[in-house]
MARKOL-557183 format. One record per residue: chain; y, x, z of N, C-alpha, C, O in turn. Coordinates in pm, 1 decimal. Atoms other than C-alpha are relative to their C-alpha. Last residue first. Layout:
// MARKOL-557183
<kette=A npy=Y npx=X npz=Z capy=Y capx=X capz=Z cpy=Y cpx=X cpz=Z opy=Y opx=X opz=Z>
...
//
This chain:
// MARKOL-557183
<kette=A npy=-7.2 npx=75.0 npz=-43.9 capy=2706.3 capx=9788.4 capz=-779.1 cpy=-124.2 cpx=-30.9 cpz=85.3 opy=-128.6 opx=-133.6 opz=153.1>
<kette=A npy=9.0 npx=-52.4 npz=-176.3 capy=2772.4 capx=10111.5 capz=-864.5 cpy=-28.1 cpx=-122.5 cpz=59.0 opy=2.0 opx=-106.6 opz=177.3>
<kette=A npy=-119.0 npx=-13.8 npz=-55.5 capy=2907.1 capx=10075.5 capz=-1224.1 cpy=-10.5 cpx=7.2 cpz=170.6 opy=77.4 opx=30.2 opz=253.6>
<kette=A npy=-61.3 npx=-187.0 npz=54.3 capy=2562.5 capx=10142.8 capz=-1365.8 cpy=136.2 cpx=11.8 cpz=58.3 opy=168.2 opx=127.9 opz=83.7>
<kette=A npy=82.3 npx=-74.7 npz=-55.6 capy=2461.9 capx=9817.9 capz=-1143.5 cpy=-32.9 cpx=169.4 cpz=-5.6 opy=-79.7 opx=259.7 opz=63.7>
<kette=A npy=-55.2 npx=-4.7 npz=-124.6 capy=2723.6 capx=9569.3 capz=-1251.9 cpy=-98.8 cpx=116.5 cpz=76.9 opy=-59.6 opx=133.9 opz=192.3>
<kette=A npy=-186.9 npx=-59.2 npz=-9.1 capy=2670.2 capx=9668.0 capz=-1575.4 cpy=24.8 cpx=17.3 cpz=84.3 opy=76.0 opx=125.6 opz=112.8>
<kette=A npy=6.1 npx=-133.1 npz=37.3 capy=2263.1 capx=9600.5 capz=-1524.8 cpy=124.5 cpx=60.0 cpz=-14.6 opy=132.8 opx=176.7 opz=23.5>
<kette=A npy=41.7 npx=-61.3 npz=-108.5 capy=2310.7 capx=9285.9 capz=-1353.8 cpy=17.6 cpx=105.6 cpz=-53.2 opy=126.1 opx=150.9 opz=-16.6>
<kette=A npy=-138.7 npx=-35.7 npz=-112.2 capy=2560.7 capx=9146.2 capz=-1616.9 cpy=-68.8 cpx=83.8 cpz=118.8 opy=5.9 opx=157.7 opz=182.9>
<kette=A npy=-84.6 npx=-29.1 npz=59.0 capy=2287.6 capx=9177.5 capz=-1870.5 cpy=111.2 cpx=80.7 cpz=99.2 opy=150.8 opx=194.8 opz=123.3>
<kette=A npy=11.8 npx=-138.1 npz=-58.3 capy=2039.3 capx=9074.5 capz=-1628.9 cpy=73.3 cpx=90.2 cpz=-108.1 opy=22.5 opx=202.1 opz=-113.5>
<kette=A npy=-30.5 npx=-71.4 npz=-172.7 capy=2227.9 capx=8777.5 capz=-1630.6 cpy=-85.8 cpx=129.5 cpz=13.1 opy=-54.1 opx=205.8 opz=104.3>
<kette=A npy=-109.2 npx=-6.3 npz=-46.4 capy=2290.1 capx=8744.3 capz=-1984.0 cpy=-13.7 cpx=43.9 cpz=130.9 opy=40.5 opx=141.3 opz=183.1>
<kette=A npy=-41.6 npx=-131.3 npz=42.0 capy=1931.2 capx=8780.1 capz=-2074.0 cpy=147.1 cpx=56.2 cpz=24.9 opy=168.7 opx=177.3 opz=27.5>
<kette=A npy=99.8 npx=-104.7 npz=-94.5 capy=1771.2 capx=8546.0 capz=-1815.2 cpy=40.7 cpx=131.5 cpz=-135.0 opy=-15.0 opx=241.3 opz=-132.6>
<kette=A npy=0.6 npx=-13.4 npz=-106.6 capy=2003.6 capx=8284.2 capz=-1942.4 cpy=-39.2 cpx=123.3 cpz=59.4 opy=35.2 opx=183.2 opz=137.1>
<kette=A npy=-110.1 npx=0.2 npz=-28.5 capy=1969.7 capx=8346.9 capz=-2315.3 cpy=45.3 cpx=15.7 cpz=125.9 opy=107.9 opx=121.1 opz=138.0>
<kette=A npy=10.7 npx=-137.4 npz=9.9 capy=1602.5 capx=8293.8 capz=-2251.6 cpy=155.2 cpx=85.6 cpz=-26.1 opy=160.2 opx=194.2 opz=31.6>
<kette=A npy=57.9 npx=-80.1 npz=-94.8 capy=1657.5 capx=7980.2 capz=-2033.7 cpy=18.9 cpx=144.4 cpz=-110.9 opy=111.4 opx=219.0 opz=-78.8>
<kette=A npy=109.7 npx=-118.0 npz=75.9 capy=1892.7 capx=7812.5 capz=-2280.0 cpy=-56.4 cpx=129.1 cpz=51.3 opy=-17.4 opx=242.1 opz=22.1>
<kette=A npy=147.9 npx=112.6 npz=-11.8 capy=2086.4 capx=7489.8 capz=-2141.0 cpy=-124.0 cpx=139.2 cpz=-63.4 opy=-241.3 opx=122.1 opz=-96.4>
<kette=A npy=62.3 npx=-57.8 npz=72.5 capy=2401.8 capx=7655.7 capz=-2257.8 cpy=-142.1 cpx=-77.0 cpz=-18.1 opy=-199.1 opx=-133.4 opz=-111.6>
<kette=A npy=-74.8 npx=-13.1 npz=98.8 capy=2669.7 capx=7576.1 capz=-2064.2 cpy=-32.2 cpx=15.7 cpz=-80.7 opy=50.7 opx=34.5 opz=-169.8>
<kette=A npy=-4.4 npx=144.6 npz=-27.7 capy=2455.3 capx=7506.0 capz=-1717.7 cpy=82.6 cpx=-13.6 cpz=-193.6 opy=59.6 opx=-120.8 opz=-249.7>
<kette=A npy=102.3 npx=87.9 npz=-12.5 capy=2274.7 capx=7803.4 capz=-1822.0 cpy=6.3 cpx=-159.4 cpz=-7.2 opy=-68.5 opx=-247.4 opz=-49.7>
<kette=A npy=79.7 npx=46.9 npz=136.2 capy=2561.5 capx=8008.1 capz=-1895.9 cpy=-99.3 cpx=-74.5 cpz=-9.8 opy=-109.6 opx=-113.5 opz=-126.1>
<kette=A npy=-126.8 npx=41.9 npz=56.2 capy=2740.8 capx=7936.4 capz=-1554.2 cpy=-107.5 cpx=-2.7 cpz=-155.0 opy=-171.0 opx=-99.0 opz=-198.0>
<kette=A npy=22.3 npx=135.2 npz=-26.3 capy=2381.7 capx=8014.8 capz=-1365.6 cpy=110.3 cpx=-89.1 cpz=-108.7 opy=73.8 opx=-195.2 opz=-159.4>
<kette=A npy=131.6 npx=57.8 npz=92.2 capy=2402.5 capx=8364.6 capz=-1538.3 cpy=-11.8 cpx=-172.2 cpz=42.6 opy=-36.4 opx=-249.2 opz=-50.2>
<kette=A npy=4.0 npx=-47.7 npz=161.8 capy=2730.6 capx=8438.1 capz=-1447.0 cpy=-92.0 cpx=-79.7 cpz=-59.5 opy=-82.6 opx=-173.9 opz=-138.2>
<kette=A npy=-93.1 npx=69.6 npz=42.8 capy=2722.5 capx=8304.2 capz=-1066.7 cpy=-29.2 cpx=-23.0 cpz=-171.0 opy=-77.6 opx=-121.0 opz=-227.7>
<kette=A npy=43.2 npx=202.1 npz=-27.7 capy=2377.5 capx=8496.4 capz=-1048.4 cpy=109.2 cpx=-98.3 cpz=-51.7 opy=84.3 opx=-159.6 opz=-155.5>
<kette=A npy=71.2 npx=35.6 npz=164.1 capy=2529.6 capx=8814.5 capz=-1174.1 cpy=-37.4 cpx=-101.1 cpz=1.9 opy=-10.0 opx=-186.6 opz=-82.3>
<kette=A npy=-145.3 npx=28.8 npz=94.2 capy=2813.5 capx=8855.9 capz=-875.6 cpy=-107.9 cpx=-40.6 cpz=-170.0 opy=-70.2 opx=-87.9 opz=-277.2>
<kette=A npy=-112.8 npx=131.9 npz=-8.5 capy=2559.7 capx=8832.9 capz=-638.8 cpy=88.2 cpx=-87.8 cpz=-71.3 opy=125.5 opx=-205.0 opz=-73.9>
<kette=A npy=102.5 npx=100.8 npz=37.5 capy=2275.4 capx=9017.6 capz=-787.4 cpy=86.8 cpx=-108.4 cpz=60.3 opy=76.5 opx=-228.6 opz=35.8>
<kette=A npy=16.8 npx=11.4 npz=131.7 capy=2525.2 capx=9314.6 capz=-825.8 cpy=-71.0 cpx=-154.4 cpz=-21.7 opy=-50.0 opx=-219.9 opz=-123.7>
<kette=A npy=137.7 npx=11.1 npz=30.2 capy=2606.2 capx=9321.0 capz=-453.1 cpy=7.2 cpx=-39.6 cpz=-171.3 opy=93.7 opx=-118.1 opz=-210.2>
<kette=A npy=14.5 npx=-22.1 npz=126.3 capy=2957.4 capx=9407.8 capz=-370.5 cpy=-137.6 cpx=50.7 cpz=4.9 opy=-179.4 opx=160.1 opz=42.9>
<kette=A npy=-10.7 npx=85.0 npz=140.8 capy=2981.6 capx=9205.2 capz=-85.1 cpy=-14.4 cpx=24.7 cpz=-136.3 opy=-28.2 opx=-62.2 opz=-222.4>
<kette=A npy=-122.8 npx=-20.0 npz=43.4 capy=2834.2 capx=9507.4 capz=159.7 cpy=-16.8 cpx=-111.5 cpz=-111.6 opy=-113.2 opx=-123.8 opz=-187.2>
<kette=A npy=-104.5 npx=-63.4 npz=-77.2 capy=2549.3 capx=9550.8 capz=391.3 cpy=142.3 cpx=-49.4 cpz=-47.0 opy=230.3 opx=-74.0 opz=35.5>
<kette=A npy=-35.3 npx=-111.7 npz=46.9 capy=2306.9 capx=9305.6 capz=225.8 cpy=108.2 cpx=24.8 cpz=59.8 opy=184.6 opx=-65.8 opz=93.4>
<kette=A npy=-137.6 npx=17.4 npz=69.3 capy=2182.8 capx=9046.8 capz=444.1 cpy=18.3 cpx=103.2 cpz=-60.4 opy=-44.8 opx=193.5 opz=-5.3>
<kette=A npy=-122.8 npx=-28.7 npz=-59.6 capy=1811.9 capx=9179.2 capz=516.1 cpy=121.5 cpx=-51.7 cpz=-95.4 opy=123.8 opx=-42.2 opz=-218.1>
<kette=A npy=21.7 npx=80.3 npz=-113.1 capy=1422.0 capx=9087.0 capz=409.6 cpy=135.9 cpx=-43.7 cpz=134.7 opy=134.7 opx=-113.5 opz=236.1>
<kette=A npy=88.3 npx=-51.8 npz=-63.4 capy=1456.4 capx=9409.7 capz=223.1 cpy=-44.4 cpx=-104.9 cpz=126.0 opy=-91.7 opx=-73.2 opz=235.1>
<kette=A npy=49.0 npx=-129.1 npz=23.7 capy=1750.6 capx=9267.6 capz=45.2 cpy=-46.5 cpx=32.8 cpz=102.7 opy=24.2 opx=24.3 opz=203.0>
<kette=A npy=40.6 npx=-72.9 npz=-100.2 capy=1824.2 capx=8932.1 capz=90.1 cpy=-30.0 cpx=106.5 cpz=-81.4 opy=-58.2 opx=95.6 opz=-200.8>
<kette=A npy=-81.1 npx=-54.4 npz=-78.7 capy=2036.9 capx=8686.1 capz=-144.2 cpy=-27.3 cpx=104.6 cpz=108.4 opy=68.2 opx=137.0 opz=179.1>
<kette=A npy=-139.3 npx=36.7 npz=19.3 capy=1907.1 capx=8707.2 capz=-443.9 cpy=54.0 cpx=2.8 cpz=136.0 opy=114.5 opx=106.9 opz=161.6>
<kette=A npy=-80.6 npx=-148.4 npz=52.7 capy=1569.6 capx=8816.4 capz=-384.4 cpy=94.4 cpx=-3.7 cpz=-30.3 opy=115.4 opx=108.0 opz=-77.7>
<kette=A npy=40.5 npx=-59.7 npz=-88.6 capy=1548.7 capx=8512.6 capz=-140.1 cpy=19.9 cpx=180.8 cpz=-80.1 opy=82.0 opx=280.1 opz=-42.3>
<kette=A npy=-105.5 npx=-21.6 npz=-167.3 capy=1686.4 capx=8296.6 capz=-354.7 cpy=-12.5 cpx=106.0 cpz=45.4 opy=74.8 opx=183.3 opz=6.0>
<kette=A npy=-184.8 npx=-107.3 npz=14.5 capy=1516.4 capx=8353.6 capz=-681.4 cpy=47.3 cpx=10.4 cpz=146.1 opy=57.8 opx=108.4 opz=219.8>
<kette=A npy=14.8 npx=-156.7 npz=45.6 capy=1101.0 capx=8271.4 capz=-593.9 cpy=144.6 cpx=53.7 cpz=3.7 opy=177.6 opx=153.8 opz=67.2>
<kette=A npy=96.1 npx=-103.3 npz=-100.2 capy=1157.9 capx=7955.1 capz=-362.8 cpy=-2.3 cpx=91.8 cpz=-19.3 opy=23.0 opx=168.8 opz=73.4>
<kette=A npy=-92.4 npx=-16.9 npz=-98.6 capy=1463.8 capx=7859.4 capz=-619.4 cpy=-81.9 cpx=58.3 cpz=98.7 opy=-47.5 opx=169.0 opz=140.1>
<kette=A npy=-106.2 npx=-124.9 npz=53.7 capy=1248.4 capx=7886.8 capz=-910.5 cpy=82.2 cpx=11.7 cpz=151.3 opy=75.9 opx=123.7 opz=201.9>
<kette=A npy=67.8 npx=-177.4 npz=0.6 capy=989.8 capx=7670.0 capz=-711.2 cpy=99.0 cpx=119.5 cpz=-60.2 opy=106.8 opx=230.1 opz=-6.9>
<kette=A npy=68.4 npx=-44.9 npz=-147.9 capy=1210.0 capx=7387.7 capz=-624.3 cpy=-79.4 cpx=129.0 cpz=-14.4 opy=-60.9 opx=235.2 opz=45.0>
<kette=A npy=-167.9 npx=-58.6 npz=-97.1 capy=1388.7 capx=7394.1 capz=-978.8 cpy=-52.0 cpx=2.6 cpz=149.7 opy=-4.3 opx=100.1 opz=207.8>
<kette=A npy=-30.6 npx=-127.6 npz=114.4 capy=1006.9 capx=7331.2 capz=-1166.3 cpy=112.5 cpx=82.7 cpz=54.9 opy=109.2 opx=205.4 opz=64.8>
<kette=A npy=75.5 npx=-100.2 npz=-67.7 capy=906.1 capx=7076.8 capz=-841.7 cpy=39.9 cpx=135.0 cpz=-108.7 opy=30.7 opx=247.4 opz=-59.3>
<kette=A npy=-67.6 npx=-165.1 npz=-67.5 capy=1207.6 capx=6896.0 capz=-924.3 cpy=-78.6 cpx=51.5 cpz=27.5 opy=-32.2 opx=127.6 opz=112.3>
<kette=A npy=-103.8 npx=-35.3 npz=100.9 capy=1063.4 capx=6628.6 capz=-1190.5 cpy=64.6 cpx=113.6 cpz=70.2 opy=103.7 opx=212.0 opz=7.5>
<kette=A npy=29.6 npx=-138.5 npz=70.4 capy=749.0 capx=6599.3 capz=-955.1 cpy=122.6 cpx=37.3 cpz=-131.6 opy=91.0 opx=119.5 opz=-217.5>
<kette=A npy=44.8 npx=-65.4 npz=-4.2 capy=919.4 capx=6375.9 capz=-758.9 cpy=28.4 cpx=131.3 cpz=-43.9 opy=112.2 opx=221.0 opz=-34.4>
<kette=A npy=-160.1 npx=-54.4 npz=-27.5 capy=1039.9 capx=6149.4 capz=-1007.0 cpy=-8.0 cpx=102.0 cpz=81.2 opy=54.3 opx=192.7 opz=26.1>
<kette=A npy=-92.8 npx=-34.3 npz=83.4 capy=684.4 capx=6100.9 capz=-1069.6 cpy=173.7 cpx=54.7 cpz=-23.8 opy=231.3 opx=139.1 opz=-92.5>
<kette=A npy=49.4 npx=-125.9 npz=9.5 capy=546.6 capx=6050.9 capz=-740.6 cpy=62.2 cpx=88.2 cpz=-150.0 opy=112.0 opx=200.8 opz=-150.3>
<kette=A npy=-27.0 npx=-111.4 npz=-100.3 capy=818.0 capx=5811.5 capz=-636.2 cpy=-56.6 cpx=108.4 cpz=-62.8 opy=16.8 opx=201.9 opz=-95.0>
<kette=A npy=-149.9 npx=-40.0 npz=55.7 capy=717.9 capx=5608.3 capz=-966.0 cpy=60.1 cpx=102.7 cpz=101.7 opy=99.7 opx=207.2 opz=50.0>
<kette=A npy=-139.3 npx=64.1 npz=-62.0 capy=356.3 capx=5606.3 capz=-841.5 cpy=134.5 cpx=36.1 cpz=-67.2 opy=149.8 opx=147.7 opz=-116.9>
<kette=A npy=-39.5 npx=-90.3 npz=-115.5 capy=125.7 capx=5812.4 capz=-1063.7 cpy=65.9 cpx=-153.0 cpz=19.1 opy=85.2 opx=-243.4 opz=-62.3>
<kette=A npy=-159.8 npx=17.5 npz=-1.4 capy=-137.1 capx=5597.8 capz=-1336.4 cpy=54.3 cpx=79.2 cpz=131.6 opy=-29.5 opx=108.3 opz=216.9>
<kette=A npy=-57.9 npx=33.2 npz=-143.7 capy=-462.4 capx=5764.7 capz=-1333.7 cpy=123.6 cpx=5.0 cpz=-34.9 opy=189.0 opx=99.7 opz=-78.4>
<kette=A npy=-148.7 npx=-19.8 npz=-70.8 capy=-557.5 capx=5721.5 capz=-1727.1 cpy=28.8 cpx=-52.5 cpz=137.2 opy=43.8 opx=-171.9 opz=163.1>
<kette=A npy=-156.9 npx=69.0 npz=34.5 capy=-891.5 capx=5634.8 capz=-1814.7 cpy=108.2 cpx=87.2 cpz=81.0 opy=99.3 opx=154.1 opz=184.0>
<kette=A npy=-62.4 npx=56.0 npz=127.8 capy=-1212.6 capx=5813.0 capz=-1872.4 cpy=97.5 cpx=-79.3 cpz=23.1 opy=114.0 opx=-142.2 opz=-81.4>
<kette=A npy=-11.6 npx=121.3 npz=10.1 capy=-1174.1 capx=6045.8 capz=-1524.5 cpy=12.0 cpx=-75.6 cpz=-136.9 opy=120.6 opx=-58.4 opz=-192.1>
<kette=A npy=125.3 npx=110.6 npz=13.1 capy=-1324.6 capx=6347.9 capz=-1562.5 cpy=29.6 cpx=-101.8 cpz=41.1 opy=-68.9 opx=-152.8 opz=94.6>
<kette=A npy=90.3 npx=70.2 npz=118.0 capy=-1007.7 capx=6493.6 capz=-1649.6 cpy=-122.6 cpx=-42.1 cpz=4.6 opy=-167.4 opx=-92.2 opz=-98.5>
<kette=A npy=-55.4 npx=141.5 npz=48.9 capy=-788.0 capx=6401.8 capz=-1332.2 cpy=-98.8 cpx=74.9 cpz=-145.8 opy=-147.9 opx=-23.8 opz=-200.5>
<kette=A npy=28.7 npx=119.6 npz=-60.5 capy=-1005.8 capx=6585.5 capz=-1121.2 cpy=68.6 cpx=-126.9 cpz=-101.3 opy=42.1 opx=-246.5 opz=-112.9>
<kette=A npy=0.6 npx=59.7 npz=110.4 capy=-1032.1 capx=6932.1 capz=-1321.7 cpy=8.5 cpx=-176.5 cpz=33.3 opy=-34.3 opx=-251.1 opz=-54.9>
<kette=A npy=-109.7 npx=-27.6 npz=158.9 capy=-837.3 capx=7091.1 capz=-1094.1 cpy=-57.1 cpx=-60.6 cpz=-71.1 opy=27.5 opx=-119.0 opz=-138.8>
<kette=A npy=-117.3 npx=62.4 npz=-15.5 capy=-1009.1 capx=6958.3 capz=-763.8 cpy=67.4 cpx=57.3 cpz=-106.4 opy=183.2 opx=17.0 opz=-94.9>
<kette=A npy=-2.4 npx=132.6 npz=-44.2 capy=-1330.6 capx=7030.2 capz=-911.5 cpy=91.9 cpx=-65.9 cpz=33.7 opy=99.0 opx=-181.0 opz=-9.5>
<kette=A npy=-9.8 npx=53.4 npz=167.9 capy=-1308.3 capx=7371.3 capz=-1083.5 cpy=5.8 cpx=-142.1 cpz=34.8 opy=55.4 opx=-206.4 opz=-57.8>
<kette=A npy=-100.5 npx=-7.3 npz=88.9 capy=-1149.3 capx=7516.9 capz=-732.0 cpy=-12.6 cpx=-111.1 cpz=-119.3 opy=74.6 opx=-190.9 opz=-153.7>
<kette=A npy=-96.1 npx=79.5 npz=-25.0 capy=-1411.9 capx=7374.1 capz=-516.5 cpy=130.7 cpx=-34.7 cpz=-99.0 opy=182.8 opx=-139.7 opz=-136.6>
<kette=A npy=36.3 npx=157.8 npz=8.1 capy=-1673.5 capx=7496.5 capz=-707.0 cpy=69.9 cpx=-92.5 cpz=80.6 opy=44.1 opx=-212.6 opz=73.0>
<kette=A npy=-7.5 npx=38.4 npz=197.5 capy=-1513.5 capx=7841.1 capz=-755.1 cpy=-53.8 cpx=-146.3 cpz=4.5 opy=5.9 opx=-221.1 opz=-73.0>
<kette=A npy=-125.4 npx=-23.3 npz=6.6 capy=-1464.6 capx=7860.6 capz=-332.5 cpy=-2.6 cpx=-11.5 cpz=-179.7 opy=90.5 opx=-73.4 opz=-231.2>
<kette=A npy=-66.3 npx=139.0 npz=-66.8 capy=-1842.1 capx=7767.2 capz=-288.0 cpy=167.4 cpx=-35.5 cpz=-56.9 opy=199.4 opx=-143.4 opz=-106.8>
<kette=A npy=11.5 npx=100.8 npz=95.2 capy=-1903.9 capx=8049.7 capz=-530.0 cpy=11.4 cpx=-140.5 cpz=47.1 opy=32.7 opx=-237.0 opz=-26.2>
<kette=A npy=-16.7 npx=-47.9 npz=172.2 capy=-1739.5 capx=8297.0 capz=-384.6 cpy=-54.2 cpx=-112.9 cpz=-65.0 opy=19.7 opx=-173.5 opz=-142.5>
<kette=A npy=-146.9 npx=56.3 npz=46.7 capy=-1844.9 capx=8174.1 capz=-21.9 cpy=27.9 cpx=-0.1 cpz=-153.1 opy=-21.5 opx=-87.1 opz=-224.9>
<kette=A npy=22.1 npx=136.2 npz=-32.3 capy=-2235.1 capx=8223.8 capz=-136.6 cpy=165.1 cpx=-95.8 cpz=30.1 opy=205.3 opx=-198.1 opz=-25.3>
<kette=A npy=22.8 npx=72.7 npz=117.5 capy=-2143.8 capx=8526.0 capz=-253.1 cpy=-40.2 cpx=-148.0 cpz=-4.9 opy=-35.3 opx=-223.6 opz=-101.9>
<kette=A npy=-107.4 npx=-26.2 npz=83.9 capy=-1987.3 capx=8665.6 capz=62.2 cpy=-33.2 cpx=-100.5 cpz=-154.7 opy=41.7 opx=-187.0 opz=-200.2>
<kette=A npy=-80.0 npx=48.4 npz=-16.8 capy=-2310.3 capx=8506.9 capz=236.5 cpy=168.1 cpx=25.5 cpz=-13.6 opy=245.0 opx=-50.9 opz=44.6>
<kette=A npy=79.9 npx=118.8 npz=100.2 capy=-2567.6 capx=8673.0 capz=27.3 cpy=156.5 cpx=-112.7 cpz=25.8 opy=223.6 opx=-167.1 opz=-61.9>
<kette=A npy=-31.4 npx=-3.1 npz=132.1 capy=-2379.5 capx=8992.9 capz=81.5 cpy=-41.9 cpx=-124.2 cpz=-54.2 opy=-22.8 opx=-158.3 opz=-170.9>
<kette=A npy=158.1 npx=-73.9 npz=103.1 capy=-2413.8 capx=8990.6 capz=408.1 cpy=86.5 cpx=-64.9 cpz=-103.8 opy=184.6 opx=-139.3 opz=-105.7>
<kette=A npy=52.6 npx=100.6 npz=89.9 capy=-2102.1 capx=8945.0 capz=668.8 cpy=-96.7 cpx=64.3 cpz=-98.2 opy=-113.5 opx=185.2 opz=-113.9>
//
C-alpha cells in the first residue's frame, strides 16, 4: 500500500468514527429510544464487566486451573458478597483484592 492510500484510509476511518458518535448530537431534538431499547441498555454495564471478569476469573492461560485452591476463586465470592451488601464499587474492588492478595501470600 502507498502512503497516500494508508492516509486516505486514516482519515476515512476518523470520518466515520466522528459521525456515527456524534449522531445523536446533531440532531436538534431528542431521539426518543424504544422501551425494549432502554431496559436493554440497563445491563450492558454488568454484561461487559462480566465479558472482562469471567474469563480471568475462571481461566488461567486460557486453561481450567489445575487445582481448587485458586485465590481468584475464593476472592470473587468475598468481594461479590460485599458488593451486594454494600453497593460500593471502590470498597468492592478493595476488599477483593484484599482477600486476593492474602490468599496469594498464603500460597494460593
Amino acid at each position: 500500500m502507498s502512503a497516500v492510500q494508508v492516509w486516505g484510509a486514516v482519515i476515512g476511518l476518523v470520518v466515520i468514527t466522528v459521525v456515527t458518535r456524534s449522531f445523536f448530537f446533531l440532531s436538534r431534538r431528542a431521539l426518543p429510544l424504544p422501551g425494549w431499547v432502554e431496559r436493554g441498555l440497563r445491563y450492558a454495564p454488568v454484561a461487559a464487566l462480566a465479558a472482562v471478569v469471567l474469563p480471568g476469573v475462571l481461566l488461567e492461560q486460557g486453561q481450567w486451573p489445575s487445582t481448587a485452591w485458586d485465590a481468584r476463586w475464593l476472592a470473587t465470592p468475598v468481594a461479590m458478597a460485599y458488593a451486594w451488601w454494600r453497593r460500593d464499587m471502590l470498597g468492592t474492588l478493595l476488599v477483593g483484592m484484599a482477600v486476593y492478595g492474602v490468599l496469594r501470600w498464603l500460597g494460593g
